[in-house]
N, C-alpha and C positions, 0 to 999 in steps of 0.2 A: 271269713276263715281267719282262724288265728297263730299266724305260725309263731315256732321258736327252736333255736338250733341245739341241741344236744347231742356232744359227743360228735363223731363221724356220720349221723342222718339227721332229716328233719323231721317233725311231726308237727302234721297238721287238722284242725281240728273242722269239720265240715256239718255242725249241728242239723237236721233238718226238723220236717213235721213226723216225719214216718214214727208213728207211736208202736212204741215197741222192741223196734228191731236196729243192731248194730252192726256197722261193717266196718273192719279195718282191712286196709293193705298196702303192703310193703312191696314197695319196687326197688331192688336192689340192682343196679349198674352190674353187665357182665353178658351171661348166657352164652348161647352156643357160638359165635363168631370167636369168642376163645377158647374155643376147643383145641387140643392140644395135636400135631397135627398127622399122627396114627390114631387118634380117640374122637373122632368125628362122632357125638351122641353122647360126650362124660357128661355135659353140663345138663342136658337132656335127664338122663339116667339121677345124675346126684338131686334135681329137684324136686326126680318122682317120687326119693327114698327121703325125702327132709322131714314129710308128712308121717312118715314109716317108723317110728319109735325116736323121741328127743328128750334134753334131759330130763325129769325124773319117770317121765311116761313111757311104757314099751310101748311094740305097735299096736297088741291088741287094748292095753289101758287108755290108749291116748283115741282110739277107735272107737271105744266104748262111752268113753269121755263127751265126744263131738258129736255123734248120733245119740248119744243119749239126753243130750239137752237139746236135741234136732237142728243141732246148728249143719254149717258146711265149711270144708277148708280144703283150700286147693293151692297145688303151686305149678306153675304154667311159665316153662320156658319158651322164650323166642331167641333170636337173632342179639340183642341188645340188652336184655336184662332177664330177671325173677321178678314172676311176681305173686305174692303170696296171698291169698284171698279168704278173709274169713266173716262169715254172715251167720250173727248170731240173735238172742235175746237179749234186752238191755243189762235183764239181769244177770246172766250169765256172762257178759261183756269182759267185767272186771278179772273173772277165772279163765277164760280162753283167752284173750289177747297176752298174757305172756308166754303161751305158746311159743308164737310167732317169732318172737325171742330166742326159744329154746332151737325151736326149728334153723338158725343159724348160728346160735352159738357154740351148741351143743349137741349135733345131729348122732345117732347112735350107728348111721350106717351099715345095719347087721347083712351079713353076706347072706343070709336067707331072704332078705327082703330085697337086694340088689339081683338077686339069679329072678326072684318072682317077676322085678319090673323090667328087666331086661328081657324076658322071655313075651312079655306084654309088650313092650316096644319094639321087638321082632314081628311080631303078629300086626302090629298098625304099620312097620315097614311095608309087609307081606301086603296089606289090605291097599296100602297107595299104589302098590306097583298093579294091583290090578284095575287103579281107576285111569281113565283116560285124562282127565282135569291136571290131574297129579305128574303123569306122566308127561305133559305138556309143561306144567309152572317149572318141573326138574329141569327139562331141557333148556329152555330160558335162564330156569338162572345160573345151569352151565354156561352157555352164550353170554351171559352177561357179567359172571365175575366169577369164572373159573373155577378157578383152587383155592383160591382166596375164602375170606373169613367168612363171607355171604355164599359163598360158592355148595353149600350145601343145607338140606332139611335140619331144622332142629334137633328132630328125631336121630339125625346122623347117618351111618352107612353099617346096615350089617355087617360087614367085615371086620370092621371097627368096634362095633358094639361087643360081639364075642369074643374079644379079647378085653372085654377093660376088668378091673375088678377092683374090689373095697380099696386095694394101696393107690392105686389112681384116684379114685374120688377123694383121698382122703389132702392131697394136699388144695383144691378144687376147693371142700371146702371151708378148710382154714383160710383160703383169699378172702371166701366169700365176704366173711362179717368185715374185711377193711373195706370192703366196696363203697364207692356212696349209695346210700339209700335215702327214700324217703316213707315216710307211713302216715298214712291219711286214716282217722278215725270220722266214722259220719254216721247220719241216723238219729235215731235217741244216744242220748249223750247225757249221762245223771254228772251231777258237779263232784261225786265221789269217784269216777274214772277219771 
């Protein structure tokens, strides 16, 4: 692997055999342990909208964009950071990974796409509170670090969630791009990416 430091991340390059296909992804330091602490779920919420229109793409061009060259891209907060995940064509490599880019630099955070994924992360609340599994890791990790930064789900606290909106995310994600990050590119790897 070959790294090199640019800017505030690193990038690192992970060539393999897999003929064809390319994955980058960016871990960016943060997520929900700094959740602000009435907004238990912002950091939750602002990663589910990053994929949701960035810049020059709306949601549905940038939608249309990613399924249409059958790639996939996701971003998945935890406890500790982002992380952004994109598995594409070698060839398509070059056009989708500055996405990834946009998706923090430039995120369009439309309040129709925040009410959509907050009304979706009410419903997977709704869906833990009816598993047993769920109900049991919540209680532990009450017992185990209260109120505190780990003291709650990713997902956050309904209470909390229904109140956040776009002026909350929006300073959330202007930290974001100071975060440290790293981004690992792997797979087929053409010497023009």
């Amino acid at each position: 692997i070959k790294e090199f430091q640019m800017n505030h991340f690193e990038i690192a390059y992970a060539p393999s055999k897999l003929h064809g296909i390319t994955s980058a992804k960016l871990w960016v330091k943060g997520g929900s342990r700094a959740d602000p602490k009435e907004q238990k779920g912002a950091h939750q919420l602002l990663g589910s909208v990053l994929s949701r229109g960035c810049g020059p793409y709306t949601e549905s061009s940038l939608a249309d964009l990613i399924e249409g060259c059958g790639s996939g891209l996701r971003c998945d907060v935890n406890e500790d950071g982002f992380l952004i995940s994109l598995k594409c064509s070698e060839e398509d490599a070059k056009e989708l990974i500055p996405i990834i880019g946009w998706m923090i630099n430039d995120p369009h955070l439309a309040e129709d796409q925040i009410l959509l994924e907050k009304e979706l992360t009410l419903q997977a609340l709704q869906r833990q509170r009816e598993n047993p599994f769920h109900l049991a890791y919540d209680g532990w990790r009450q017992l185990a670090y209260g109120d505190g930064p780990y003291g709650h789900d990713p997902l956050g606290l309904a209470k909390h969630l229904i109140q956040i909106n776009r002026n909350d995310l929006i300073p959330l994600a202007k930290r974001l791009k100071n975060n440290s990050a790293k981004l690992v590119i792997g797979g087929a790897i053409n010497q023009e990416l």
